[in-house]
N, C-alpha and C positions, 0 to 999 in steps of 0.2 A: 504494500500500500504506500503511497506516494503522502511524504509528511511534507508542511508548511508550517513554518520553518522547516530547516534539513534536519534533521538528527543531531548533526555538529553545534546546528544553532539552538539546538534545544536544551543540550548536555552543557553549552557554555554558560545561557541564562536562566536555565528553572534553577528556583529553590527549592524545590519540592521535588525528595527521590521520589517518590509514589507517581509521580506524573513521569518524569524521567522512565521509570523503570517500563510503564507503561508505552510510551513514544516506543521504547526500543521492541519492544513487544507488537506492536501494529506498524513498524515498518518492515518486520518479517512474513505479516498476515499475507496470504493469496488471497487478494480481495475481486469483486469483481470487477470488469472493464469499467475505469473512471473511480475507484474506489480513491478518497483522500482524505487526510484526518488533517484539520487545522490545531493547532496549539493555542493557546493565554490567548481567546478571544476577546478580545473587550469590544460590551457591544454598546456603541454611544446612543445617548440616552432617548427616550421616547418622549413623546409631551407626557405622560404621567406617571412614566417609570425611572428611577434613579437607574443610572446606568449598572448594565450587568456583565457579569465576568462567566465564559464557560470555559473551562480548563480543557476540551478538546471537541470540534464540532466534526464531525462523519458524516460523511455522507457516502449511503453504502445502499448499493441496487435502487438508487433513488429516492432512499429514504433518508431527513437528514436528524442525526441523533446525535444530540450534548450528551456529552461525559464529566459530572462532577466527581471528582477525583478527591480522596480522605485517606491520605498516609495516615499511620498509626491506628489506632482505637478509636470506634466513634460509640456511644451508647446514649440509649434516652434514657431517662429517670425523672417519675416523677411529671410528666406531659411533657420535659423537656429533654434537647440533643445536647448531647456533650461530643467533644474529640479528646482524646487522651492522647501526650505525648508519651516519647519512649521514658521521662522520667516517672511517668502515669498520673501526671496531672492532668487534671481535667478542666475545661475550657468549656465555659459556656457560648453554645451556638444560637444567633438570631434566629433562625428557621433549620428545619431539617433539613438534610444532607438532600433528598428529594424534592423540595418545595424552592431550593437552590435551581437544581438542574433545570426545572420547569420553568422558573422566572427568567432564566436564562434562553430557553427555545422560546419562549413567550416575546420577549422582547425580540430575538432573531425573526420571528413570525412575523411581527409588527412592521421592521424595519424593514423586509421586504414588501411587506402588504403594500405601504408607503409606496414603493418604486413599481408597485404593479406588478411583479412578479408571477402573479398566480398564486392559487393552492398547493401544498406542497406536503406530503407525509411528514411528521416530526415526532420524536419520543425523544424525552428525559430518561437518563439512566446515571447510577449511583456506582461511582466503582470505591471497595474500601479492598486495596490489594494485601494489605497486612493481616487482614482477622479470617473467622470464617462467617459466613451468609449469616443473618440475625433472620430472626425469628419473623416467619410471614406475618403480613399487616395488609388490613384493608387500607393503606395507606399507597400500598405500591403494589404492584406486579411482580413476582418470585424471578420473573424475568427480567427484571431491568434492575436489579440491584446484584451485581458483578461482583463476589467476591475472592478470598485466596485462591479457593477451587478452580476458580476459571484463567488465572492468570499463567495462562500458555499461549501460545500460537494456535495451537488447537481449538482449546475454550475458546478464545475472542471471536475466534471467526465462528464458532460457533454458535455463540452467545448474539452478535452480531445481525446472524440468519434468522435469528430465531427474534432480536427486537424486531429487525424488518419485515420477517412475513408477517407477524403479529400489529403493524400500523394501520392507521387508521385509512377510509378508504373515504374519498372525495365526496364532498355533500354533493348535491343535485345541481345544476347549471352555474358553477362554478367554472372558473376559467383556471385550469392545471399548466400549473409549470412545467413545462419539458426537462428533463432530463441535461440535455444539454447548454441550454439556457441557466438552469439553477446550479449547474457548475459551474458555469463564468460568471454569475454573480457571485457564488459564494468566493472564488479566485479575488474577486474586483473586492469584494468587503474586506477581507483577511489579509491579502496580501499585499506587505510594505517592501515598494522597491528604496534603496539607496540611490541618495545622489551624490555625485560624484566632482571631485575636484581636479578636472582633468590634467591644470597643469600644474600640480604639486604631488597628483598621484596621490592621492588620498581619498578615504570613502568619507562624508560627511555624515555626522549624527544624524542630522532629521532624514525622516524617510518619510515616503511618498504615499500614498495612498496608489494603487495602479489603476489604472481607467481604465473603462470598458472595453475596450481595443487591446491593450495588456493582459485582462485577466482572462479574455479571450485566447489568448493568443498559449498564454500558462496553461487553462484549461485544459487546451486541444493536445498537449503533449503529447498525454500517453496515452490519447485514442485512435493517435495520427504517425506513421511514421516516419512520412514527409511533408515538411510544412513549407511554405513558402510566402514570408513575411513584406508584406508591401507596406513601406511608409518613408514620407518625405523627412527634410530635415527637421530633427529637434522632435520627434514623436517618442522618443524613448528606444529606438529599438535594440539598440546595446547593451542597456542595462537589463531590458528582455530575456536577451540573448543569455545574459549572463547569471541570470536567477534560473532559464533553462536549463542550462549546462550543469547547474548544481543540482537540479531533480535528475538530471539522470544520471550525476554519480553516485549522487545515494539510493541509485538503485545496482549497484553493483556495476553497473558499463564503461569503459574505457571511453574517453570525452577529447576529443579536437578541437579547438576554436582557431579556425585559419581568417588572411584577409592577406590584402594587398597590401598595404598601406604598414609600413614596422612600427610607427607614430605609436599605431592600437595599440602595440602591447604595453605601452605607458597607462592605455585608460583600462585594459583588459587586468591588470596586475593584481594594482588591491582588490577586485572583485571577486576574483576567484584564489587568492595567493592562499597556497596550503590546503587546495584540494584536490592537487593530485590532475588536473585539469592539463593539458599539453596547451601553449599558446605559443603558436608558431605563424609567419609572414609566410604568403603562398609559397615564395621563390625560396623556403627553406625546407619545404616539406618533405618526409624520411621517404626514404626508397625501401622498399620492401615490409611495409610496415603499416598496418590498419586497425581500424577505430571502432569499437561499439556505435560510435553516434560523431559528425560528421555537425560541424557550427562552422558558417560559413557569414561573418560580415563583410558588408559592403559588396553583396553579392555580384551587384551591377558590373563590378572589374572583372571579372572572371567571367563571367556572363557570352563563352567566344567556345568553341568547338575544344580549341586545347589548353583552356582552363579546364572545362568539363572534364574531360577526358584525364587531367591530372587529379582533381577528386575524385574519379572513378576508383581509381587504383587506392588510396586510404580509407576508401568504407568498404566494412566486410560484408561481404553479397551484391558491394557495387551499388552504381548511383541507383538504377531501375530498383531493385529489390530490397538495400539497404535502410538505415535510418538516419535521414540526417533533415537539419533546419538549414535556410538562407536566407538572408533579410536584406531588403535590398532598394533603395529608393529610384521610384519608377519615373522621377524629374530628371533633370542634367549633370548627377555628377560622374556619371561613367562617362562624359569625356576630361575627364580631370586627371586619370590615371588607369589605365585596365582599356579594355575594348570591350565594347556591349553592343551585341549580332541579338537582335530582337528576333530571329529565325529560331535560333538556339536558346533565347526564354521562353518562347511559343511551345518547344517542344519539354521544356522542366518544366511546365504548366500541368503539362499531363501529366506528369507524373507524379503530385501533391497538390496537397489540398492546400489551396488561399484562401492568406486572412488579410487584415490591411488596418494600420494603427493609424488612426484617424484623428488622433488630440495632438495637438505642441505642447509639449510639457516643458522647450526650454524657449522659446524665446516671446518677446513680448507683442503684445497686441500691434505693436505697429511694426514690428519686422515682419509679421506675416503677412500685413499689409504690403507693404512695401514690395515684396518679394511675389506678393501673387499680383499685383498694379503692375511692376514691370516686365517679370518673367511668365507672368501665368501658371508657375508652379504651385501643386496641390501641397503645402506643409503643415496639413491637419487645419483642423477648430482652433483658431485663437482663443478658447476661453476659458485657457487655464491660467496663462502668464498674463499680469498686468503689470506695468513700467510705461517708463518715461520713452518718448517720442525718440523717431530716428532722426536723428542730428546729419544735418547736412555742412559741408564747410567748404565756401569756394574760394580758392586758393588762386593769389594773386598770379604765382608764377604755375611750375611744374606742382602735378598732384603727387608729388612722389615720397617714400622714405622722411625725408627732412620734413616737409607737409605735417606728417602725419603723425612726427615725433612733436610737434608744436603742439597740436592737439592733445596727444596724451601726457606731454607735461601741462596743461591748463587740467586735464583732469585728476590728474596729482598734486596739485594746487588745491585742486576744492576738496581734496580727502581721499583720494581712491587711491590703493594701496600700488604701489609701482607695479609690484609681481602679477598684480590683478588685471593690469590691461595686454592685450597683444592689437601688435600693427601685423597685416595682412596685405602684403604686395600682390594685387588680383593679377600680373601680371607676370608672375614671377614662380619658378616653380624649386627653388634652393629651399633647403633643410633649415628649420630654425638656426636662430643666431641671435647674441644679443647686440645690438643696433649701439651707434653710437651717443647716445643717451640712456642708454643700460635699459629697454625696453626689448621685450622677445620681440622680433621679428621673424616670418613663418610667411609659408607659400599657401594656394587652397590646394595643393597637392598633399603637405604635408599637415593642412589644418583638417582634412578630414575625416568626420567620426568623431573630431573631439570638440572642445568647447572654452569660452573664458568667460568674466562676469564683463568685461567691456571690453568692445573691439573698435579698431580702426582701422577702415580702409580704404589705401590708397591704392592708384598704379591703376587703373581701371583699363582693360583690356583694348588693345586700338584696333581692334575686330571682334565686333559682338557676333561672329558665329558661333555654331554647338561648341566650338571649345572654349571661345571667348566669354559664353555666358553662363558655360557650365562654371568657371573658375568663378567669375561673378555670385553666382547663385551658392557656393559653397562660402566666400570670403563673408556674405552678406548673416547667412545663417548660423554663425560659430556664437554668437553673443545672448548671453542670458541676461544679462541687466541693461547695459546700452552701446547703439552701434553708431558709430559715425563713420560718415563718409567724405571721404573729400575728393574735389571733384576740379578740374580743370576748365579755362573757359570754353576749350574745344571737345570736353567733356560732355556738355548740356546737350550741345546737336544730338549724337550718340546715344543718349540717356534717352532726351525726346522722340527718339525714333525707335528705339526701343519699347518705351510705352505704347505711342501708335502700333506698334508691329501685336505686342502682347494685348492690346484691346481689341482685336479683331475678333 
């Protein structure tokens, strides 16, 4: 069974062996197609219910069932619940160990009700893995109160079978959730992607909540063996990619993340460092050597008969038959770097299944603007990011380097960290460098895939053909907080015509 959190993230943060003990126990289970246990749900709060916590939500043959979880001792006495620790103290409980779990699927009921979801089977269950089963009560079902006895591989999935044929069955003209729909909600509810600090190479604390398009995408994993990820710049698909890759080595599979670009393995590092994950640049990849599962960013490069044909050879059973993800933005940047033969995606269409991440989760309301006003490129719903306006700067002389380094000291003046800005030469395809006012300078060859909180750029391409505006189109979308551009007089013609051309 597929955990959220992985195993690793569960053993580093529960305090609670009894929950622990259990995670390692239902990532063993043979659950059925789509079976996944979420972890510490906290489920934010209802208009009338203080918010609730369920220590593991399942969802198993369609049925989804909380797990309230009671290491040590639990007993009532007296009309009331107690838990006993191992020193056998006893701790008095607000509600029963039952009336817990139920508050818990109650409010998970609610808060999809809200989003329309449908009706959907649901059971409360009690797991006390320390003791043995207490004494039947018309309080609960012999069944959903899981104790020492059942705590195998065996038991759970047995126990499991036995809460879900036992669920409730849909009132009358009611509108039923699907199956597969109530798996990428519960994906989209549960699961926190990180964000990333691409150029210090560090994961940042807050995490994300994943959008709809994400938890889609999480869901289809392990129902799908080949996926084929469509989404423009800034829709998250890297960090996708990379919560991916950790579900399927904690199911035992040997795991590849390839790409064009060697830049990635700066953003790919902290993401996955320490799981055993290979992160390798196309032009590195082993000879004679293949992969359970097959992670393919910035697919769009490779996208040519003898990139294919060099993936073929690292997945076991091969591209047709094998398992592997690619993710790959269907705008302009595969002429930045790679060759991309739209004959040759026609034909890896057939052979997986498309999804398409449809939100920007990095840049702001007016880069997406901006970017679909001039290039007519698709980079998701603007309405996740909001910030300040795209800055334009017309530059007396050359748009060039020096230009652009004016700019990002005036933004160093008003407080924004040096390290924090990058200038981007749209014309320029040289490896980062720091510039001579000690600012990163970077090409859209090597700025792709990753990200800064402020960009500047200059060098604007002096032919806006496919390669001129792919370079364009990748220097414009690297920025999370704010982008400026600077712009030559002979610049505006170019730009102007550009617009005309993109509003057709």
């Amino acid at each position: 069974m597929i955990l959220v959190p992985s195993l690793r993230d569960i053993e580093a943060s529960s305090t609670s062996p009894a929950e622990t003990r259990l995670a390692r126990l239902l990532q063993q289970v043979e659950g059925p197609t789509g079976a996944v246990a979420f972890h510490s749900v906290k489920l934010r709060s209802h208009s009338v219910k203080q918010q609730a916590e369920a220590d593991f939500v399942v969802l198993w043959n369609g049925v989804v069932i909380v797990l309230e979880v009671k290491g040590g001792g639990v007993r009532k006495h007296e009309g009331a619940w107690y838990s006993v620790d191992r020193r056998g103290d006893w701790h008095k409980l607000r509600e029963s160990p039952m009336q817990q779990a139920q508050t818990a699927i109650f409010a998970l009921r609610d808060i999809l009700d809200e989003e329309k979801a449908g009706w959907f089977a649901h059971e409360a269950v009690v797991v006390t893995p320390d003791i043995e089963a207490p004494p039947s009560s018309v309080e609960w079902k012999s069944s959903h109160w899981w104790a020492k006895e059942t705590m195998s591989v065996t038991g759970l999935a047995e126990a499991l079978n036995s809460v879900a044929k036992g669920a409730g069955k849909a009132p009358p003209r009611r509108k039923i959730a699907s199956a597969d729909a109530l798996r990428a909600r519960l994906f989209g509810e549960f699961t926190r992607l990180p964000a990333v600090d691409a150029q210090r190479g560090a994961v940042i604390e807050e995490q994300n909540r994943a959008t709809d398009g994400q938890a889609q995408v999480l869901a289809a994993l392990a129902m799908n063996p080949r996926l084929l990820v469509f989404g423009g710049a800034g829709t998250g698909k890297s960090l996708v990619l990379a919560e991916a890759a950790k579900q399927e080595v904690s199911e035992g599979k040997t795991v590849l993340i390839t790409y064009r670009s060697p830049a990635l393995t700066r953003f790919f590092g902290p993401l996955v460092e320490d799981w055993g994950i290979d992160l390798l640049p196309f032009a590195d990849l082993p000879e004679g050597k293949q992969y359970d599962v097959l992670f393919v960013d910035e697919a769009q490069d490779l996208m040519n008969a003898d990139g294919m044909d060099s993936l073929n050879k690292v997945i076991c059973r091969g591209r047709a038959d094998g398992r592997w993800r690619m993710f790959l933005d269907p705008n302009n940047q595969a002429h930045v770097d790679g060759k991309f033969d739209r004959e040759v995606c026609d034909l890896i269409k057939t052979e997986a299944v498309q999804l398409q991440l449809q939100k920007n989760v990095r840049n702001t309301r007016a880069i997406v603007h901006v970017v679909q006003e001039y290039l007519g490129a698709d980079v998701g719903d603007p309405g996740i990011v909001n910030g300040e306006k795209v800055y334009w700067h017309h530059a007396d002389g050359a748009a060039d380097i020096v230009a652009a380094e004016r700019v990002a000291c005036e933004l160093v003046s008003d407080g924004v960290r040096r390290e924090d800005v990058w200038i981007i030469d749209a014309s320029s395809d040289t490896a980062p460098r720091l510039g001579d006012a000690k600012f990163v300078v970077t090409s859209p060859r090597y700025a792709k895939g990753l990200e800064a909180e402020h960009v500047v750029v200059c060098g604007l391409p002096r032919h806006l053909d496919d390669r001129g505006i792919a370079a364009f189109y990748v220097a414009v979308t690297r920025a999370r907080v704010t982008l400026h551009i600077v712009v030559a007089a002979d610049d505006k013609k170019r730009l102007q015509d550009l617009l005309r051309k993109a509003g057709k």
